[in-house]
C-alpha positions in Angstrom: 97.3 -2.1 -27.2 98.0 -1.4 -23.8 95.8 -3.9 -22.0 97.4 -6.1 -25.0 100.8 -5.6 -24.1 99.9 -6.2 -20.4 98.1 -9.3 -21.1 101.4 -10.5 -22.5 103.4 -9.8 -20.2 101.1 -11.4 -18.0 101.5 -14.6 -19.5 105.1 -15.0 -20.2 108.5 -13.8 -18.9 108.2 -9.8 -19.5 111.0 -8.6 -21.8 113.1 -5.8 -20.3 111.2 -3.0 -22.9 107.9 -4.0 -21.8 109.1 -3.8 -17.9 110.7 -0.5 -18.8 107.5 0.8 -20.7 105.1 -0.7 -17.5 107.1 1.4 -15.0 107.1 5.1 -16.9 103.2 4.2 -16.7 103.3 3.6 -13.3 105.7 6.5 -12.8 103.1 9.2 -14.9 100.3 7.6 -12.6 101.8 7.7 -8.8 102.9 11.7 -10.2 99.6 12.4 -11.5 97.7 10.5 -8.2 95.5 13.6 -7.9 94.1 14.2 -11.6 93.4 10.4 -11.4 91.8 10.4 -8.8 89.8 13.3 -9.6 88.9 11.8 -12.9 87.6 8.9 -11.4 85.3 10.7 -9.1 84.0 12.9 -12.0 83.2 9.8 -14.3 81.5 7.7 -10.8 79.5 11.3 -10.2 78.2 10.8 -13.9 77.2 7.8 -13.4 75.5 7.8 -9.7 73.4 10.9 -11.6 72.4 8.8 -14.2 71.1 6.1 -12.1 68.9 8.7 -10.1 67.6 10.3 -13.0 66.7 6.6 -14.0 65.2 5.4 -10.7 63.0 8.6 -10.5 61.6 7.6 -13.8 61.2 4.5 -12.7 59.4 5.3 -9.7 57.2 7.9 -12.0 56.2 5.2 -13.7 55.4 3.2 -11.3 53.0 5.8 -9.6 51.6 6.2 -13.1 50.8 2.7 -13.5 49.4 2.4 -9.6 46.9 5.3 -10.6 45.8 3.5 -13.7 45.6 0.4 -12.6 43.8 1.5 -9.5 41.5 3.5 -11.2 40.7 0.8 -13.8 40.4 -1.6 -10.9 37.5 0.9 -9.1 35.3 1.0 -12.6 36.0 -2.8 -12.3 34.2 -2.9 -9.0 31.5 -0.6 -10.1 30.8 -2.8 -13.5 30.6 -5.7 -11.0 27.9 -4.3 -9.1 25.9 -2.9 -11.6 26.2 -6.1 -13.0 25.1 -7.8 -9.8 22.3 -5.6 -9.2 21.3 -6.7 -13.1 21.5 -10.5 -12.3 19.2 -9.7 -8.9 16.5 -7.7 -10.6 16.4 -10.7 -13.6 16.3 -13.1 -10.9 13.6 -11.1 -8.9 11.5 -10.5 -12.0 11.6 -14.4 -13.3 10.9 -15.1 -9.9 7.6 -13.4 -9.5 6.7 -14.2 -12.8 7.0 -17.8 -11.9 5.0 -17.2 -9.0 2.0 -16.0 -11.8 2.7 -11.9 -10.9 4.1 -9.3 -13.1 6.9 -7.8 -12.0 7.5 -3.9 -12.9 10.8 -4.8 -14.4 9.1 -6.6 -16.9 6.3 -3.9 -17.7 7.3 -0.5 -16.8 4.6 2.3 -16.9 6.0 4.0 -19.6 5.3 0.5 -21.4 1.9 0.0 -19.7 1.1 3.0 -21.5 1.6 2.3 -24.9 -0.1 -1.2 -24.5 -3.0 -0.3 -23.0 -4.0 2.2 -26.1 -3.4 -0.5 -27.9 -5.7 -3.3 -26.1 -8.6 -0.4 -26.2 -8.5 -0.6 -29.6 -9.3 -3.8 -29.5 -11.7 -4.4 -26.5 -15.6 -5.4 -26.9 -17.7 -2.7 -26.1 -19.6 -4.1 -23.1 -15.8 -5.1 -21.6 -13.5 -2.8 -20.2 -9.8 -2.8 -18.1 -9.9 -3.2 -14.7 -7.4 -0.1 -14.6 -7.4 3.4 -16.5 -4.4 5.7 -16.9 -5.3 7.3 -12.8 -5.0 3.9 -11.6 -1.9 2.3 -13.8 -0.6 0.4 -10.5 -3.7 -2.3 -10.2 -2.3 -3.7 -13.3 0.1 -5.1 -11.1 -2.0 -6.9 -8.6 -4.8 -7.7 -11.6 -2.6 -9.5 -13.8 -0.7 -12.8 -14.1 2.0 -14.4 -15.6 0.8 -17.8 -17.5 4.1 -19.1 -18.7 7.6 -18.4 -19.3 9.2 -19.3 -23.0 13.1 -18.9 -23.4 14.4 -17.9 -26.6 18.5 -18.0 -27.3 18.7 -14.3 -25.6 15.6 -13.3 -24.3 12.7 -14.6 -21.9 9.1 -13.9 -23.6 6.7 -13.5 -20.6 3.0 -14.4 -21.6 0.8 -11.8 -19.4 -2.9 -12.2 -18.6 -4.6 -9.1 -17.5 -9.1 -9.7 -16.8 -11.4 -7.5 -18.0 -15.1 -6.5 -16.3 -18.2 -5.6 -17.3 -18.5 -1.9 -18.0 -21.4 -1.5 -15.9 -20.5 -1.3 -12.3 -22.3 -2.9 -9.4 -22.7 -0.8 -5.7 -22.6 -3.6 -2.6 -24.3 -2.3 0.3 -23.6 -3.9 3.5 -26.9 -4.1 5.4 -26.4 -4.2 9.4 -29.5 -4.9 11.2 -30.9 -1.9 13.5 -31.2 -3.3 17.1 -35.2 -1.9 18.5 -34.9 -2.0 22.3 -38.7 -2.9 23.8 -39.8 -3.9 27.0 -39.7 -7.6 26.4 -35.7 -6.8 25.4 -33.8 -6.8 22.3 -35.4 -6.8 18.7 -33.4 -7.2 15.3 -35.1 -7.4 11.7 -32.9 -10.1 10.0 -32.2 -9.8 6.0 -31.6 -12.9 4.0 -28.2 -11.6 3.2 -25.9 -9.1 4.9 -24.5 -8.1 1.5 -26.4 -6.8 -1.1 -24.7 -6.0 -5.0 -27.4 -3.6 -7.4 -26.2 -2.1 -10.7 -26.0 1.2 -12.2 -29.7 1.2 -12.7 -30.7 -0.3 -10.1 -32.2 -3.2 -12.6 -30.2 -5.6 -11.4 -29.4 -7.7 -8.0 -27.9 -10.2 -6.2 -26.6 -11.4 -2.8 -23.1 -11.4 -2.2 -22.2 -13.7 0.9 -19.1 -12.5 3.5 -17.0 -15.3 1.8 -17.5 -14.3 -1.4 -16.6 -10.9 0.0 -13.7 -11.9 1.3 -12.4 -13.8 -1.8 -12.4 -10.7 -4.1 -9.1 -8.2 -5.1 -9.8 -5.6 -3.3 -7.9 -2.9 -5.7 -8.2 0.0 -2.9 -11.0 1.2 -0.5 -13.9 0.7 -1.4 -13.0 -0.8 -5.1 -13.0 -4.7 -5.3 -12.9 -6.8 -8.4 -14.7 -9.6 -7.8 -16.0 -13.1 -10.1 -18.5 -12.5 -12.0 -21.7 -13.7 -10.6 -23.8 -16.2 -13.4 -27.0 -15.3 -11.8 -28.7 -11.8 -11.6 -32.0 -11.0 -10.1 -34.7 -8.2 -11.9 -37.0 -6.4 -10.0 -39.9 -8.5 -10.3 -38.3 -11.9 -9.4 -39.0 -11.8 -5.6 -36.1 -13.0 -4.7 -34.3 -11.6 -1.1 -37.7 -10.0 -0.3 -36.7 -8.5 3.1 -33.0 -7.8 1.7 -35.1 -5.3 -1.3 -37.3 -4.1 1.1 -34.6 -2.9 3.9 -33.0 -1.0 0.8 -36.4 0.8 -0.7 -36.8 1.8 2.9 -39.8 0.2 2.8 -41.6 -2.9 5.4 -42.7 -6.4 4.2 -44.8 -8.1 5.5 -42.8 -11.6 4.6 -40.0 -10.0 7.6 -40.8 -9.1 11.1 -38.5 -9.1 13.9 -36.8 -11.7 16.2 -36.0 -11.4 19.9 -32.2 -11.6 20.7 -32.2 -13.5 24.3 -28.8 -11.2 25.0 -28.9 -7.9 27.5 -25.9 -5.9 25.0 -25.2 -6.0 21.4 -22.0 -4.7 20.1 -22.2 -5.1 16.3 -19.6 -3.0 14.3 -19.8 -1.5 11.1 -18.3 -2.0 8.0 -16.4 1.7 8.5 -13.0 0.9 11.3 -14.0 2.1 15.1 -17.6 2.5 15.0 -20.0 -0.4 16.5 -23.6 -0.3 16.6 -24.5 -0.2 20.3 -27.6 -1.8 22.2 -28.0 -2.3 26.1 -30.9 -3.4 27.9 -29.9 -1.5 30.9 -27.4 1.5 31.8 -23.9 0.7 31.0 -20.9 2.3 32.5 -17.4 2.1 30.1 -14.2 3.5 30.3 -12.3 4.9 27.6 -8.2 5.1 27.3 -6.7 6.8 24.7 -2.6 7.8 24.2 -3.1 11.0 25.8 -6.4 10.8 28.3 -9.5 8.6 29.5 -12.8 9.2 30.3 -15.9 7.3 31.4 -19.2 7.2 30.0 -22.6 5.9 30.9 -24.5 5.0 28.0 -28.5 3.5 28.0 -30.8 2.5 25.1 -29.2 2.2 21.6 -26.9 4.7 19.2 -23.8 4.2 17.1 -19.8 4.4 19.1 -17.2 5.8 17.3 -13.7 6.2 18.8 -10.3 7.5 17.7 -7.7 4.9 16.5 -5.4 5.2 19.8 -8.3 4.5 22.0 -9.9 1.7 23.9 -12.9 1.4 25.5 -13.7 -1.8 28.3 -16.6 -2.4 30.0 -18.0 -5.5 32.5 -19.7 -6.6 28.9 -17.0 -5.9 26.0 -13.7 -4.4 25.3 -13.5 -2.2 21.8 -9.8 -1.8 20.1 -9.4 1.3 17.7 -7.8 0.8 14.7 -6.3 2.5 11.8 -8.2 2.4 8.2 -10.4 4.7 5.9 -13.7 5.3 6.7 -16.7 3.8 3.8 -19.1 5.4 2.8 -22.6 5.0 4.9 -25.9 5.2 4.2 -29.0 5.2 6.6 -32.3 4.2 5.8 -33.5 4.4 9.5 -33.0 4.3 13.0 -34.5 3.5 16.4 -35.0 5.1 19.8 -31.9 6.2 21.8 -32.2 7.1 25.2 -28.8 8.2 26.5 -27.1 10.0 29.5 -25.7 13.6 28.5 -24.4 16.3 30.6 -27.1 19.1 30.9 -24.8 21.5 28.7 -25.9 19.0 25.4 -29.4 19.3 26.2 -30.2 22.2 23.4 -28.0 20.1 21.2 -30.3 17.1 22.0 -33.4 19.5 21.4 -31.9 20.7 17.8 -31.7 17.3 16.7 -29.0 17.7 14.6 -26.2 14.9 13.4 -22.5 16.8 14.0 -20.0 14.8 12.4 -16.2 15.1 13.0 -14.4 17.4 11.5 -12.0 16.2 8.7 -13.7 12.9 8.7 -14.1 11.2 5.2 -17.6 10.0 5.4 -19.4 10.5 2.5 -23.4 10.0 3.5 -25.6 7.8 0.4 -28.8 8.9 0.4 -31.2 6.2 -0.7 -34.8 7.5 -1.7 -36.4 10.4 0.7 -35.0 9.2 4.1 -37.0 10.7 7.0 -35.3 10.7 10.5 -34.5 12.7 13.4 -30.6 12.6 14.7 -29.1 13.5 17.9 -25.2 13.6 18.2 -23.3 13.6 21.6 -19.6 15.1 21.4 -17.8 13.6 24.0 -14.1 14.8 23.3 -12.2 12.3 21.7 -14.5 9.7 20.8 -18.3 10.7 19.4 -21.5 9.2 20.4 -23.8 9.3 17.8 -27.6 8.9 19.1 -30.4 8.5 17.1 -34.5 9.5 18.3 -37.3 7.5 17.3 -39.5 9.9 14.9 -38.5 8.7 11.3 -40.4 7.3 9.0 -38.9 6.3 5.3 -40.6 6.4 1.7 -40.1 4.9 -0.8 -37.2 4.8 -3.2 -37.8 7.3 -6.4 -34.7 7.7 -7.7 -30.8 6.5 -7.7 -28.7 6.8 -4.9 -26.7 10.0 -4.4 -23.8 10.3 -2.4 -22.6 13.0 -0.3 -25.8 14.5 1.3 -28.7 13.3 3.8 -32.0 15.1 3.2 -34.0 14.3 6.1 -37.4 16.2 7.2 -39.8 15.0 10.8 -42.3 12.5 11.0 -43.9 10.9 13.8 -43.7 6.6 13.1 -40.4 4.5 13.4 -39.3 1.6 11.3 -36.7 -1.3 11.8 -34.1 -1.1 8.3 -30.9 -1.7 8.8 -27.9 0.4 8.3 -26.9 0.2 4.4 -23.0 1.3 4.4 -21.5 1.0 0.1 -18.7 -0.4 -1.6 -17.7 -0.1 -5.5 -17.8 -3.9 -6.8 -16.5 -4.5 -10.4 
């Protein structure tokens, strides 16, 4: 009523009650200055309080919703990679399957598993996988991918995986023994340098360095290879000097051939050893990482040096290298004449083969092999030497693997060195 009366007053001449009523208000007020203004600092007080309490919240809030949001944005992040690394793996796996290989992704183990009882069940009994539950990873390199079919949310991948015959061939890599004579150098050639032979030793055939070459080799010493449409029996007569280098035996169809060369270097199928044959005294220097050493060597034996080493001479320079060491067999060898130092000469009289400790060499024994072996330690690289007093017989049973039954004789004969790989 008051702001009422005021606004009148405001907008017309003020009567002289309402300028008389204005003035005791004004009065009460400039008497009371103190109490008003006292009341006016209580009630801005309130309200300055109220507005902290407010903007605290506020700022409460907005911590909260930083922390949330934040938090929310992190998993964000992390769905996005996990996503990303999804997307690269799918990509990855289409891609090798396009490329015709299976990508793990695709098959796990776990999975292999399962499906690989289940193909057993199905298999024909003179077929078998290329794999077994020891040796799940050749799947990977065995089989293929044929084709890709997309359905509305999946791919279906159609996988190929060979089988092989259940019986196994051996391939025996056949290096030619060099004889030294007086008119030089002397080699007995084979028709093949390769030779497969079953299980049972019924069955044959020649397996060339290219074919060699072309086959999945699954680890050392295991290669899957394409199966060969013609096989050789014992009495076909085919590779006459190839059969008789393995039976340890001579044919008269072979005889020997001059090589017009004064050194042969020719290395074996196992990494850093070489077949060694010199018409006259060689000297040759050997480096390795932590020493060298030089070495005079006449006649014929068999090098073998470490990995770090390297050995030059006027005629030849040999590089080590790293691999596994095959299996070796030896049907014969030749004369050796070769310098030693005087303290090796009751090891050369023993006649005994020493072979490097920790090496992996596993000896094949084909037949009843007769020989007499001398082996030179020369620190870190071994000279193995060989005497001329062996004489073979002939094959009586499979070969054996791990031992070398040898006894003296008094005649030599020129088969070659016979070193074994598993061929599916």
């Amino acid at each position: 009523m008051e702001v009422a009366s005021l606004y009148r007053g405001l907008s017309r001449e003020p009567d002289s009650e309402y300028v008389k009523y204005t003035g005791s208000i004004i009065s009460r007020i400039q008497d009371n200055g103190v109490d008003f203004r006292d009341l006016l600092a209580n009630r801005t007080s309130v309200i300055d309080s109220t507005f902290n309490v407010i903007r605290e919240n506020v700022f409460n809030s907005n911590e909260i919703s930083s922390l949330y949001f934040g938090g929310q944005a992190d998993q964000l992040r992390a769905l996005a990679g996990r996503i990303k690394q999804t997307k690269d793996a799918i990509r990855d796996a289409v891609f090798t399957a396009l490329h015709g290989k299976v990508h793990p992704m695709i098959l796990s183990n776990k999975q292999l598993e399962h499906e690989q009882t289940v193909i057993l069940g199905h298999l024909p009994q003179d077929h078998r996988l290329p794999f077994n539950s020891l040796t799940l990873p050749d799947f990977y390199q065995v089989a293929t991918t044929s084709h890709i079919q997309q359905l509305e949310q999946h791919l279906l991948f159609y996988i190929k995986v060979p089988l092989v015959d259940v019986e196994q061939f051996d391939v025996y890599r056949l290096t030619p023994i060099p004889r030294l004579d007086v008119g030089g150098i002397q080699l007995m050639y084979t028709e093949t340098s390769n030779l497969a032979i079953s299980d049972h030793l019924d069955r044959y055939f020649a397996l060339q360095d290219v074919e060699m070459d072309s086959c999945l080799q699954l680890h050392p010493e295991r290669y899957l290879c394409k199966p060969h449409q013609i096989t050789f029996g014992p009495d076909s007569g085919t590779l006459p000097c190839t059969l008789a280098a393995f039976r340890n035996r001579t044919s008269q169809e072979c005889s020997p051939r001059h090589v017009s060369q004064s050194s042969l270097w020719i290395p074996l199928a196992s990494p850093n050893r070489w077949m060694v044959t010199v018409t006259k005294e060689v000297s040759i220097m050997g480096v390795c990482s932590d020493e060298r050493q030089q070495l005079r060597i006449n006649g014929s034996g068999i090098l073998t040096i470490r990995s770090d080493c390297i050995v030059r001479s006027t005629f030849v320079t040999l590089q080590g290298m790293q691999g596994a060491t095959a299996r070796q067999a030896y049907s014969s060898l030749i004369p050796i004449a070769l310098d030693a130092p005087r303290s090796l000469d009751d090891a050369q009289k023993q006649h005994q083969l020493e072979i490097e400790e920790g090496s992996s060499v596993a000896i094949i024994v084909a037949g009843t092999l007769v020989m007499i072996i001398v082996s030179i330690s020369l620190g870190w690289f071994y000279v193995y030497c060989y005497q001329r007093r062996a004489r073979a017989q002939q094959v009586q049973r499979p070969v054996e693997d791990h031992r070398i039954k040898t006894k003296n004789e008094g005649s030599s004969n020129d088969h070659p060195l016979l070193e074994r790989n598993n061929v599916e």
